[in-house]
N, C-alpha and C positions, 0 to 999 in steps of 0.2 A: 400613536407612535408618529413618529415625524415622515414616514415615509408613508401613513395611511394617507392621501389628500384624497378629496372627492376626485373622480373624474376629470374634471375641466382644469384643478386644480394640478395634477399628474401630469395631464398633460402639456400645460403652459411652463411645469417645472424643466420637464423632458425639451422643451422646444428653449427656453433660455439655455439649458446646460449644452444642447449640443450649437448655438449660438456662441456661447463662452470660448468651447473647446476650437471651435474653426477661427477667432477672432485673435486670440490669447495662448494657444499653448506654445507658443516660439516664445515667451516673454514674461512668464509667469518666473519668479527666483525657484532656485533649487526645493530651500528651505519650505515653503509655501506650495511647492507641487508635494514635495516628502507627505508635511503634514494632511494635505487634499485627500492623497492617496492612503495613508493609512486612515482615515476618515472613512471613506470610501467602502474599502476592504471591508471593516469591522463592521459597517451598514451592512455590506451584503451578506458576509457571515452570520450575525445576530437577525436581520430578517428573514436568512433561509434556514437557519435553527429554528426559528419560530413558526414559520409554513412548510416546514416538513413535515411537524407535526401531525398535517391534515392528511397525511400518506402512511403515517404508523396508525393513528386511530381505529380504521377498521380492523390491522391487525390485529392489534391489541385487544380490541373487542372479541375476536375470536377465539385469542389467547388464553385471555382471563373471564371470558366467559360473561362480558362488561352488560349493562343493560344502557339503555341510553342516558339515563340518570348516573351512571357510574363514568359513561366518557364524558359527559358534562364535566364531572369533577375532574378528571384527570389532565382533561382542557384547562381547567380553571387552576390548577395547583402552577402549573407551568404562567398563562395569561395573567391571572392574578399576582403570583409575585412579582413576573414582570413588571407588570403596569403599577401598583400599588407601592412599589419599592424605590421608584423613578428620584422622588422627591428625597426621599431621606438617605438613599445609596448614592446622590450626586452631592449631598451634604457630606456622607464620611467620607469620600473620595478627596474632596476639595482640595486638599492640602496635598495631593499629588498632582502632579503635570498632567493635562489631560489626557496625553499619549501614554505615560504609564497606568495611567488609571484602565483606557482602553485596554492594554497590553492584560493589566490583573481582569479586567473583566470577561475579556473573552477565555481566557486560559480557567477564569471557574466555570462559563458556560459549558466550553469543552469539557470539562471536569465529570459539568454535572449530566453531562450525555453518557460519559464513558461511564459513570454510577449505572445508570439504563445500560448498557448494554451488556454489564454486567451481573444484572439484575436477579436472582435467585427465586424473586416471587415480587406479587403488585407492591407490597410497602415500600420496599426499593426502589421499584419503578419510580414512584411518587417521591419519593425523597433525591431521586435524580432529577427532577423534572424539576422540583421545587428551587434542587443549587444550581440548576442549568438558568433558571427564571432570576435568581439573585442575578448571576452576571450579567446578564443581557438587560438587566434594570438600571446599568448606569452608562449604555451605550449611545444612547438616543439623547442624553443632556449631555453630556461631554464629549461626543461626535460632535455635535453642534455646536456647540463650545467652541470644539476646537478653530474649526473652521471661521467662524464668526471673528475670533480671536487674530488669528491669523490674516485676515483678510480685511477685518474691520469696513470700511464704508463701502469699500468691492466686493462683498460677500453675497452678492445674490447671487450671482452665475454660479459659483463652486458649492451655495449651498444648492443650487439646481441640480450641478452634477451629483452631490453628495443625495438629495432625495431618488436619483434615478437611478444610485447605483443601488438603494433597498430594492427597487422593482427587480431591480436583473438577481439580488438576492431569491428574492419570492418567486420568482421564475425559474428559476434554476434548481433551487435543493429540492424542491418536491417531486420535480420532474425524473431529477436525478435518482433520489430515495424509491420512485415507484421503479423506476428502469432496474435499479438492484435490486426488488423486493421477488421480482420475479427468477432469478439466480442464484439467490444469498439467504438465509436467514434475517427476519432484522433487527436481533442483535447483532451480525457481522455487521450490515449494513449502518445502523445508529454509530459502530465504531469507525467504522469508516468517515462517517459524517463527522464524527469527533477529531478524528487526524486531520483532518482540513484544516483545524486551527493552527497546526504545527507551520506548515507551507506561509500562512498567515505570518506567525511569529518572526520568521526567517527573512521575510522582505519587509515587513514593516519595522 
């Protein structure tokens, strides 16, 4: 994913974006901060859907009574179609604006969480996890996209900002997921995490 870098690599992104921001944000156009910022969003959203995961897992396990070979797969139905779908879900999107495209992608991620926490039994599960995995498969080349697009030969500092805002993604939903796990059920909670996209919708 675009927001995995090695260490040195994260953090030389983290030290341009916040260079960018103190340099540039009185002067950046409307248009080009819009699109920055829904870039942004949708990085943190789609990376905290995908590292929250590591906070339902033991549940889950619990739940359904998983062996470790069983959370492997469940891992994998989610990772897998994200990563595996990148290529060909940035091909059928094409023909949409990359901000629409963003818009349909996260609204089936949310989708496919709200399928989980709706869940009735494991096939479920997995069949949400699997349309939560489509969406989030075309966020990370048309994020980038967009931005790149938008910014062309000035695009390093905002794809800076754009990689640091997946960290505050990954930082944030797991943290958040465990804080509710211990109040909530986490199907309340998985829904919960799903209406976050709505908030998303509404400003970007």
């Amino acid at each position: 994913m675009a927001g995995n870098c090695v260490p040195g690599g994260a953090h030389q992104a983290n030290v341009m974006a916040h260079e960018y921001m103190q340099t540039t944000s009185a002067t950046i156009p409307s248009s080009q901060r819009r699109n920055l910022i829904g870039a942004c969003l949708a990085h943190v959203l789609h990376d905290g859907y995908t590292d929250q995961l590591y906070a339902l897992l033991p549940v889950w396990q619990t739940q359904f009574g998983l062996s470790y070979a069983g959370l492997a797969l469940v891992r994998a139905f989610y990772y897998g179609t994200m990563g595996g779908l990148q290529i060909p879900a940035d091909k059928l999107v094409a023909k949409l604006s990359p901000r629409s495209s963003l818009t349909l992608a996260t609204l089936v991620a949310a989708a496919g969480y709200l399928v989980v926490a709706l869940s009735g039994g494991f096939p479920m599960l997995c069949a949400g996890l699997i349309l939560a995995g489509i969406g989030s498969s075309v966020q990370h080349p048309r994020a980038s996209f967009l931005v790149t697009n938008t910014y062309r030969r000035d695009a390093r500092g905002p794809l800076g900002i754009y990689n640091f805002a997946g960290d505050l993604g990954k930082a944030a939903f797991p943290s958040v997921v465990a804080l509710l796990l211990t109040v909530l059920a986490w199907r309340s909670v998985v829904g919960i995490m799903a209406s976050v996209d709505l908030r998303w919708q509404s400003r970007y």
